[in-house]
Z-matrix of the N, CA and C atoms (Angstrom, degrees):
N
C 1 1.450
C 2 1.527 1 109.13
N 3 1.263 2 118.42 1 164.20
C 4 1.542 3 116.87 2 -144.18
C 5 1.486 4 74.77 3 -134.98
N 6 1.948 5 101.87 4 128.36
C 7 2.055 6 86.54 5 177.12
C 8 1.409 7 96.32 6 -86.81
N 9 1.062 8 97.14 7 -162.69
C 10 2.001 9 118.12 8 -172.72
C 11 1.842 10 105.78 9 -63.68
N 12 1.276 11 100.71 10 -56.63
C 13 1.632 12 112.67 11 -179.51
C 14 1.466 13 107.19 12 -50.72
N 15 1.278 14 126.70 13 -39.89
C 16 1.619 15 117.00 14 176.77
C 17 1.231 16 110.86 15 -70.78
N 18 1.399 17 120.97 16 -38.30
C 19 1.408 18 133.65 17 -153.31
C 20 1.656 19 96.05 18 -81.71
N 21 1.176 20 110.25 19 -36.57
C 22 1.818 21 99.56 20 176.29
C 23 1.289 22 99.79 21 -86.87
N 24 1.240 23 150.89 22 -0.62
C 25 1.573 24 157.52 23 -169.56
C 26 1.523 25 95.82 24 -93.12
N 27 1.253 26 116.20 25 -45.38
C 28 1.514 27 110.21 26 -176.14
C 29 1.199 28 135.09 27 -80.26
N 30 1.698 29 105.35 28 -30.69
C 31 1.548 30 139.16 29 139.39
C 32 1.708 31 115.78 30 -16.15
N 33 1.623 32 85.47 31 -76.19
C 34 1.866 33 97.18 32 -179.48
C 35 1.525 34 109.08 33 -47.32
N 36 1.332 35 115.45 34 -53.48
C 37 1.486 36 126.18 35 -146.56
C 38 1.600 37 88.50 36 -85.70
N 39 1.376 38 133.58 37 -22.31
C 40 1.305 39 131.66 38 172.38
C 41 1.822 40 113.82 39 -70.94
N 42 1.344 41 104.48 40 -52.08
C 43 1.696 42 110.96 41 175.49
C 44 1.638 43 93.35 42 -72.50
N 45 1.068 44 141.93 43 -69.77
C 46 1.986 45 135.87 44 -178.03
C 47 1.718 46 78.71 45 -28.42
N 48 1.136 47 126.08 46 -106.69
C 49 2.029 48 125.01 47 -153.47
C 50 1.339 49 105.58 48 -46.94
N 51 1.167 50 137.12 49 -33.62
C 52 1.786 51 114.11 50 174.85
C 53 1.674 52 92.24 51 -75.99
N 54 1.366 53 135.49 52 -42.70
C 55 1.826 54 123.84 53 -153.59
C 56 1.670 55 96.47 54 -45.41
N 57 2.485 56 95.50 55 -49.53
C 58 1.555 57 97.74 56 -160.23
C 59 1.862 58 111.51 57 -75.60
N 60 1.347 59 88.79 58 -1.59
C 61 1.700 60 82.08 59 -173.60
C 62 1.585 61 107.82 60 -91.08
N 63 1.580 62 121.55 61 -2.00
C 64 1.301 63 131.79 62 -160.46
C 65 1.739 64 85.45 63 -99.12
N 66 1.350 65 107.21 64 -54.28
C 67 1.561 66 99.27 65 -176.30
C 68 1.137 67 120.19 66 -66.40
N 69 1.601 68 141.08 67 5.20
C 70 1.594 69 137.22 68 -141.67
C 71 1.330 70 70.60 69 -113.71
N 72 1.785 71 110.61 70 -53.30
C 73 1.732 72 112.48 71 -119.53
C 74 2.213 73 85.80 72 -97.10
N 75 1.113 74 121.92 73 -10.66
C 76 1.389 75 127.14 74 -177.57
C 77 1.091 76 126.52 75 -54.00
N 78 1.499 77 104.58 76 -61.75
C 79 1.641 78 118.39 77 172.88
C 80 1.595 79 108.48 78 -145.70
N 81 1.451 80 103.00 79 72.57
C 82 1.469 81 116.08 80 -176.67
C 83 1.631 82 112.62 81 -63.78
N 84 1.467 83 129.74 82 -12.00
C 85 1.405 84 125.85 83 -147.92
C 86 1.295 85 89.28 84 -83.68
N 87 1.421 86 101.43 85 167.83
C 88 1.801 87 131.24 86 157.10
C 89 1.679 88 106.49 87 -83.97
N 90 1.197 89 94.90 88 156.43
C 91 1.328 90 104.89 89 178.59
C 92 2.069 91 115.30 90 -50.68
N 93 1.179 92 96.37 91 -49.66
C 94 1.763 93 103.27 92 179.75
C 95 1.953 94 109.07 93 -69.13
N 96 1.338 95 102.85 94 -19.57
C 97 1.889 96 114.99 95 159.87
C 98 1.116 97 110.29 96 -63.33
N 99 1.602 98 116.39 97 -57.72
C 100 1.172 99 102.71 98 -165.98
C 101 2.016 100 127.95 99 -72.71
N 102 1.190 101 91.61 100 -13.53
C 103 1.838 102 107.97 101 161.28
C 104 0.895 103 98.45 102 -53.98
N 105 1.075 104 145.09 103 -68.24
C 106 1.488 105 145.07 104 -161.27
C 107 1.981 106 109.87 105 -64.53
N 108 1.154 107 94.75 106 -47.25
C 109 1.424 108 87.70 107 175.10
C 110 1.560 109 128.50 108 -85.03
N 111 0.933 110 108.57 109 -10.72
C 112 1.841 111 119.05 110 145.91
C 113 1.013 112 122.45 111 -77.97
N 114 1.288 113 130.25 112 -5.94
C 115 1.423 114 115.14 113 154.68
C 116 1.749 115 109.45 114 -108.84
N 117 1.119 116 111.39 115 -23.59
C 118 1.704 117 94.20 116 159.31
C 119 2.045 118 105.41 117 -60.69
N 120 0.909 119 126.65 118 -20.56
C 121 1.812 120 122.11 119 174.15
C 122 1.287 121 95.90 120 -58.89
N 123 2.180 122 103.27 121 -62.73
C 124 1.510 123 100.52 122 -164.70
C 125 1.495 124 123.95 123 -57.97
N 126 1.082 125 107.84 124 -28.42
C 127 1.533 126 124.85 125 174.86
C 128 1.870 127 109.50 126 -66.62
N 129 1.013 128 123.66 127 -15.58
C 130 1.756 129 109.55 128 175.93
C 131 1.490 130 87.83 129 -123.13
N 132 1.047 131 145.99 130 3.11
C 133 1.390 132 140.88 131 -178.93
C 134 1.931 133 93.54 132 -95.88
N 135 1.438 134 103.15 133 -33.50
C 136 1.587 135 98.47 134 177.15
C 137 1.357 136 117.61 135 -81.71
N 138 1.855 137 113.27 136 -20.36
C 139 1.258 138 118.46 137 170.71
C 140 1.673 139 113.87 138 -66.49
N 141 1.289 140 108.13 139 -53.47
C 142 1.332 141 115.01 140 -177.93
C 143 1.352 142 129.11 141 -67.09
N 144 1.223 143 101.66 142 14.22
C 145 1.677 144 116.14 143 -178.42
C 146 1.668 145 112.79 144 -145.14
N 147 0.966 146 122.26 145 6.93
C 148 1.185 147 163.18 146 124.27
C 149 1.853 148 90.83 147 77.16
N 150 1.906 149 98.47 148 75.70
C 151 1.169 150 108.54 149 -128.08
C 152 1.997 151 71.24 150 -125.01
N 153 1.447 152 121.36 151 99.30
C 154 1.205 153 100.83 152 -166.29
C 155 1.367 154 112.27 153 -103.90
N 156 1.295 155 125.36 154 6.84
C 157 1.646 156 145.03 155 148.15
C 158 1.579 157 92.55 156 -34.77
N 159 1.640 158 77.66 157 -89.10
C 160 1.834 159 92.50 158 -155.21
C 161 1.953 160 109.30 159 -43.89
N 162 1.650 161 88.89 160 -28.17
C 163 2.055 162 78.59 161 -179.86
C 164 1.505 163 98.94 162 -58.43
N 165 1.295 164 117.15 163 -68.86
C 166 1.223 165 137.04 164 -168.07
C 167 1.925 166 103.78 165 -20.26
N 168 0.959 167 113.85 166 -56.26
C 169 1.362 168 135.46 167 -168.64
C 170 1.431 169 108.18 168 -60.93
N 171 1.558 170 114.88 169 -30.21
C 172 1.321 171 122.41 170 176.10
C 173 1.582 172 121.68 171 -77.52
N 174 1.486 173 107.78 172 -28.14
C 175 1.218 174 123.10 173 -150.13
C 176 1.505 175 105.52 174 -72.51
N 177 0.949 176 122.77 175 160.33
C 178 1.750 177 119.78 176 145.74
C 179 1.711 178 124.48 177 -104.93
N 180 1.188 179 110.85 178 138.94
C 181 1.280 180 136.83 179 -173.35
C 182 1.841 181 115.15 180 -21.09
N 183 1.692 182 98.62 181 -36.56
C 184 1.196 183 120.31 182 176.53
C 185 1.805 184 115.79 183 -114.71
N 186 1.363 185 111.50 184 29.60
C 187 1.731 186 104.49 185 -172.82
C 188 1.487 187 99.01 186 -78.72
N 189 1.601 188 92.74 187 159.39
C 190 1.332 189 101.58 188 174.48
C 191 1.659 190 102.56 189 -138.10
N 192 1.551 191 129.70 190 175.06
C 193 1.256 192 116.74 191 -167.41
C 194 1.465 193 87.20 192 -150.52
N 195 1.293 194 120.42 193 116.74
C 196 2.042 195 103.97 194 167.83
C 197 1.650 196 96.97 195 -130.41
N 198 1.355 197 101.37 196 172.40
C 199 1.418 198 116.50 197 179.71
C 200 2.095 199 107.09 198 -91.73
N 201 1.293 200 107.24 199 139.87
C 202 1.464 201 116.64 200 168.63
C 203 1.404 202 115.81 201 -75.58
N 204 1.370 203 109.26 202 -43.60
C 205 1.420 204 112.65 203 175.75
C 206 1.534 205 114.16 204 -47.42
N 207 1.555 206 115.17 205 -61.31
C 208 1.469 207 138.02 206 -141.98
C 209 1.383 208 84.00 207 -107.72
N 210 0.926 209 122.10 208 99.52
C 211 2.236 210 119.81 209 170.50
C 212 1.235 211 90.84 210 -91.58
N 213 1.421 212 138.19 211 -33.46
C 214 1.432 213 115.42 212 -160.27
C 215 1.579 214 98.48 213 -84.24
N 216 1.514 215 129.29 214 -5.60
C 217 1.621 216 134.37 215 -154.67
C 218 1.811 217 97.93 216 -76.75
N 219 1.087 218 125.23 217 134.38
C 220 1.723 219 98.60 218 -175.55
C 221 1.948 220 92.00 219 -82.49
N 222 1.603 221 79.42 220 169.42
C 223 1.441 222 131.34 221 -166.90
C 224 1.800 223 86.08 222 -63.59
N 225 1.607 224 124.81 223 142.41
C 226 1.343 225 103.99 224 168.20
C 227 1.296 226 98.74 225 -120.03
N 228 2.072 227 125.49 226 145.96
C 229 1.485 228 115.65 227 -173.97
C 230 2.203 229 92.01 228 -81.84
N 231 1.060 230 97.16 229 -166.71
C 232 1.387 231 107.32 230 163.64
C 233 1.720 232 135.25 231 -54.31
N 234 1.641 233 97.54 232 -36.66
C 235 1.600 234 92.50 233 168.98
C 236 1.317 235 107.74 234 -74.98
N 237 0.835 236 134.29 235 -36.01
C 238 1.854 237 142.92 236 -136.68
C 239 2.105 238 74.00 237 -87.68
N 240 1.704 239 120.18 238 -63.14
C 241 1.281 240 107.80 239 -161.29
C 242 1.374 241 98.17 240 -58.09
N 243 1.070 242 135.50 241 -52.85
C 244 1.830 243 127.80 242 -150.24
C 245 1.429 244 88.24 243 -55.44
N 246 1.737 245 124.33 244 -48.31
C 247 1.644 246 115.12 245 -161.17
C 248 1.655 247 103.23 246 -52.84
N 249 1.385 248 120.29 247 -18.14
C 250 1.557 249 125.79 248 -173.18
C 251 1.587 250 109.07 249 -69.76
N 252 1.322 251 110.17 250 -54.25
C 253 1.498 252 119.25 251 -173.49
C 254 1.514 253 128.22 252 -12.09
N 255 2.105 254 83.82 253 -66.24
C 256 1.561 255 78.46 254 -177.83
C 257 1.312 256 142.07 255 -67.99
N 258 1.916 257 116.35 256 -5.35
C 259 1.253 258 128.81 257 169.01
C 260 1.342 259 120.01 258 -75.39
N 261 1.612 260 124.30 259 0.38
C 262 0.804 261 121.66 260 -144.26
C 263 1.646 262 101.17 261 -132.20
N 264 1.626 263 112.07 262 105.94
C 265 1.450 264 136.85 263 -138.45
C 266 1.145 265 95.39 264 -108.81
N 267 1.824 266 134.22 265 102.11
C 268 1.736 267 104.09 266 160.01
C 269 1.537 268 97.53 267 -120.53
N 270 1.390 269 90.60 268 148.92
C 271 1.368 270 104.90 269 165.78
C 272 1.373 271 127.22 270 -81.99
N 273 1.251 272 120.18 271 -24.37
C 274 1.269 273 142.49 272 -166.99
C 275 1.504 274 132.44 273 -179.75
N 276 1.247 275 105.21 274 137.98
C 277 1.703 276 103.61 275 -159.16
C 278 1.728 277 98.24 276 -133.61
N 279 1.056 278 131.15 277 130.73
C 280 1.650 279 133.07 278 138.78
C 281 1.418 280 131.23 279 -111.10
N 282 1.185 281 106.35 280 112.51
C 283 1.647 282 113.20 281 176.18
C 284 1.709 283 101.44 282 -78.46
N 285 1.515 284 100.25 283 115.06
C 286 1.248 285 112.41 284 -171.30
C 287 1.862 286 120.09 285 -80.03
N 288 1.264 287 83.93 286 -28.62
C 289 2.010 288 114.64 287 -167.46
C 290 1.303 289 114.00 288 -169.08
N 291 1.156 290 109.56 289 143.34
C 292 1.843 291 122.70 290 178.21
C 293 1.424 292 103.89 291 -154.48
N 294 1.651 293 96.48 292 127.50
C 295 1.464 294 95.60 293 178.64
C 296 1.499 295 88.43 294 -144.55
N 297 1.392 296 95.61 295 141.19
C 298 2.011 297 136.85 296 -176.60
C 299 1.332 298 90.74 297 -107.91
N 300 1.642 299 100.90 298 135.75
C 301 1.276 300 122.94 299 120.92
C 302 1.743 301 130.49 300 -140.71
N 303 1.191 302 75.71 301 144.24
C 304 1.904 303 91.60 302 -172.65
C 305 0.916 304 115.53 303 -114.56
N 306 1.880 305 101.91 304 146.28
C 307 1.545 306 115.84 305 -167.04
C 308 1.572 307 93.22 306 -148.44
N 309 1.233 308 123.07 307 112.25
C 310 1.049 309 130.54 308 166.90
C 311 1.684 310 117.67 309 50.40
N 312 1.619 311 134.17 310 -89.27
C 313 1.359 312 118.71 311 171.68
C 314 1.759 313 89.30 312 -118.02
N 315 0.911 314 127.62 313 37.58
C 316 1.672 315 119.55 314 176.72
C 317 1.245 316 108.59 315 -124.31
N 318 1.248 317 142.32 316 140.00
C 319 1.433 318 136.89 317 158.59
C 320 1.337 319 113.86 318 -126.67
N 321 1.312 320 124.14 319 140.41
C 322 1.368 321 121.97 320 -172.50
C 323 1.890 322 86.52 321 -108.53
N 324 1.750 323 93.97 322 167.91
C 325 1.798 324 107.07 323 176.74
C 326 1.539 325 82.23 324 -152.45
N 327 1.616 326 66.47 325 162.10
C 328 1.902 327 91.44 326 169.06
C 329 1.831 328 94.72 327 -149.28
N 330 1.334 329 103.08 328 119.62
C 331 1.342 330 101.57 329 -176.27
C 332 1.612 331 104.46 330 -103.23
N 333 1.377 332 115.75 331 149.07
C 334 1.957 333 104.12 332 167.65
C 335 1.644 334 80.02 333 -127.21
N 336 1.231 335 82.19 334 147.23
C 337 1.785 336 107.71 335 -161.68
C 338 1.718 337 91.51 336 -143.79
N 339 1.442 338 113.74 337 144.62
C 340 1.547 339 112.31 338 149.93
C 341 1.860 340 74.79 339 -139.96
N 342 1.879 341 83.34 340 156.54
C 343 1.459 342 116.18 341 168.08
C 344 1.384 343 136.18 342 -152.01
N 345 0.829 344 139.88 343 145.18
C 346 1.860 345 153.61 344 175.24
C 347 1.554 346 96.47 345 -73.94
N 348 1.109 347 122.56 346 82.99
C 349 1.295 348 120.35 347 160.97
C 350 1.805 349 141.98 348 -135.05
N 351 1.423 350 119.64 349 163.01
C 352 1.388 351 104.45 350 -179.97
C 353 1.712 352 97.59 351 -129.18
N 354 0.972 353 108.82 352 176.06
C 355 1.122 354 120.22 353 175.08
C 356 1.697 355 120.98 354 -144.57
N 357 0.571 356 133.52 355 83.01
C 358 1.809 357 144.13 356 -173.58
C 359 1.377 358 109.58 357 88.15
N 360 1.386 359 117.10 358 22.37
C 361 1.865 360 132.31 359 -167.78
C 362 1.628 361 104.63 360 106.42
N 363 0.922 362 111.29 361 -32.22
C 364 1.862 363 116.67 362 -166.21
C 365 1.770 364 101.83 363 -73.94
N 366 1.402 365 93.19 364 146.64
C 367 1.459 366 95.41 365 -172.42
C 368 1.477 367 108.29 366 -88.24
N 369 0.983 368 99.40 367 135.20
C 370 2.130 369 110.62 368 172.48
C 371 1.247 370 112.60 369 -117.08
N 372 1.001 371 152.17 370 55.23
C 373 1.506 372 151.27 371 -115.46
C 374 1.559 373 101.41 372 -143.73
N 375 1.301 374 134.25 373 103.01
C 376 1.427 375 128.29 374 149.05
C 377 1.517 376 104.50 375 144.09
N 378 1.572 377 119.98 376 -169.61
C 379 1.333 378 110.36 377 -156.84
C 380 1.391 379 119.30 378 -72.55
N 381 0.992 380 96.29 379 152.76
C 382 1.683 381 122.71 380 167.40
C 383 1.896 382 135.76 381 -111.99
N 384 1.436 383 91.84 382 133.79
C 385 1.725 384 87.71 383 158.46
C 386 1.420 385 111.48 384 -131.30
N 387 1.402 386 99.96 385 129.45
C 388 1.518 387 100.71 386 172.39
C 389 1.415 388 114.19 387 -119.35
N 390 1.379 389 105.53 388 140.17
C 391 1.613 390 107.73 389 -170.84
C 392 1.613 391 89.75 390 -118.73
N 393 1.582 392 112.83 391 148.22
C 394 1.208 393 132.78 392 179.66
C 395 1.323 394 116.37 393 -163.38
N 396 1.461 395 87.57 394 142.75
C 397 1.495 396 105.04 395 179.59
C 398 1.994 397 121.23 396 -102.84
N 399 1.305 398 116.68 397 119.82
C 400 1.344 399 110.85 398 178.94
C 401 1.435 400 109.03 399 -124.75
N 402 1.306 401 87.82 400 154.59
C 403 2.267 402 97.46 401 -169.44
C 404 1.707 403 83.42 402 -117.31
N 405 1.511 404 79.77 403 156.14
C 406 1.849 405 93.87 404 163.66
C 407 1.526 406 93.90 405 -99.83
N 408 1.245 407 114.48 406 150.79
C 409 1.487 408 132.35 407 113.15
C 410 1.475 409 143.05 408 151.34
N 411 1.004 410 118.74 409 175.88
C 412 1.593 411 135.57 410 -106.18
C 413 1.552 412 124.91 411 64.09
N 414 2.064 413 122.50 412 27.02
C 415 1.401 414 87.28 413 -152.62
C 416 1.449 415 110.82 414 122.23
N 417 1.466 416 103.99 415 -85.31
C 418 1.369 417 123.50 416 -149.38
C 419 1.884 418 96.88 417 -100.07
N 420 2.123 419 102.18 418 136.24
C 421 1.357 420 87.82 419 167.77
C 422 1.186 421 112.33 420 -103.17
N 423 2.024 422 115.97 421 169.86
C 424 1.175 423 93.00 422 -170.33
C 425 1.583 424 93.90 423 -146.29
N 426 1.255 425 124.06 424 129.71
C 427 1.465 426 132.32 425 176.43
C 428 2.109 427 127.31 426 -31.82
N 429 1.510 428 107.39 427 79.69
C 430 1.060 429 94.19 428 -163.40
C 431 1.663 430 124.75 429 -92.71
N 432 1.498 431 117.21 430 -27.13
C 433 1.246 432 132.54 431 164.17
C 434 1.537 433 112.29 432 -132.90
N 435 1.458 434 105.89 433 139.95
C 436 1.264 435 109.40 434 -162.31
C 437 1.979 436 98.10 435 -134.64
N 438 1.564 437 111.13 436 111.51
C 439 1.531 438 90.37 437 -175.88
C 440 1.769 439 89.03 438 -119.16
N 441 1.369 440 111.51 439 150.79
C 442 2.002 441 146.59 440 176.61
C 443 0.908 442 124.83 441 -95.03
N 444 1.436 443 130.90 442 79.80
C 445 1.438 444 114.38 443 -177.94
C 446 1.798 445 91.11 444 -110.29
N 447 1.216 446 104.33 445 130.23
C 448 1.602 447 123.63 446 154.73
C 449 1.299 448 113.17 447 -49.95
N 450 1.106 449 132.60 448 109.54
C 451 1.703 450 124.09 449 166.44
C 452 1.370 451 109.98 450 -108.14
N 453 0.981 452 133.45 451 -25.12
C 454 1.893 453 121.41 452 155.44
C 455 1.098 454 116.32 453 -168.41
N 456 1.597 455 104.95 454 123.18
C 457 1.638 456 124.56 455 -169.39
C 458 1.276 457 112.29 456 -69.51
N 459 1.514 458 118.50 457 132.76
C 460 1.469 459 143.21 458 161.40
C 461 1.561 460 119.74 459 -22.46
N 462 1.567 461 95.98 460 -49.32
C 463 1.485 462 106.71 461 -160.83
C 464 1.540 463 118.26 462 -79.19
């Protein structure tokens, strides 16, 4: 039997390792990470408002966007996605996790996303990972491959 004094001893030292593991694991990025992850925001904040400026602005000259699920679905360049936008209805979005890494002008992401969404009326609804690739330059980064895999539907 475990007296009282251990039992609140183990308590403490249990809430102390989740408090420090809550602050590590929250907002782990570096400053040049966190660029990247404000524009993965700006980037579904432009989806969800179906805001095709602001996508536009993200994009690079050469992006492309395909689905993980659907390999046989083609690849879409940048005009073909903006023509998508406006069918494309969310009600609600949470970015669950985002993790950067950077290497010189490239940064890779992995976004987990769930969302309330439709797309031409049809439901698309539930989690997501999106992996993307962004280049710098001039400076500026800019969204160049973007891949979707569905990991579990809403409906």
């Amino acid at each position: 039997m475990v007296n009282t004094k251990t039992q609140y001893s183990l308590i403490a030292a249990l809430l102390i390792f989740a408090a420090s593991h809550l602050q590590t694991s929250a907002h782990p990025w570096t400053a040049e990470e966190l660029v990247i992850v404000k524009l993965e925001q700006s980037y579904f904040d432009a989806l969800k408002n179906r805001d095709q400026d602001a996508m536009l602005s993200l994009l690079h000259e050469n992006f492309i966007i395909s689905s993980l699920n659907r390999p046989a679905a083609p690849s879409l360049g940048s005009a073909a996605f903006l023509e998508t936008m406006p069918g494309q209805v969310i009600a609600e979005q949470d970015i669950k996790h985002v993790k950067v890494d950077i290497k010189d002008n490239v940064a890779k992401s992995v976004v987990d996303i769930s969302m309330v969404k439709t797309y031409n009326g049809k439901d698309h609804s539930g989690d997501y990972e999106v992996y993307s690739i962004w280049v710098r330059e001039g400076g500026d980064w800019k969204l160049l491959d973007r891949r979707i895999r569905l990991v579990k539907s809403g409906n």
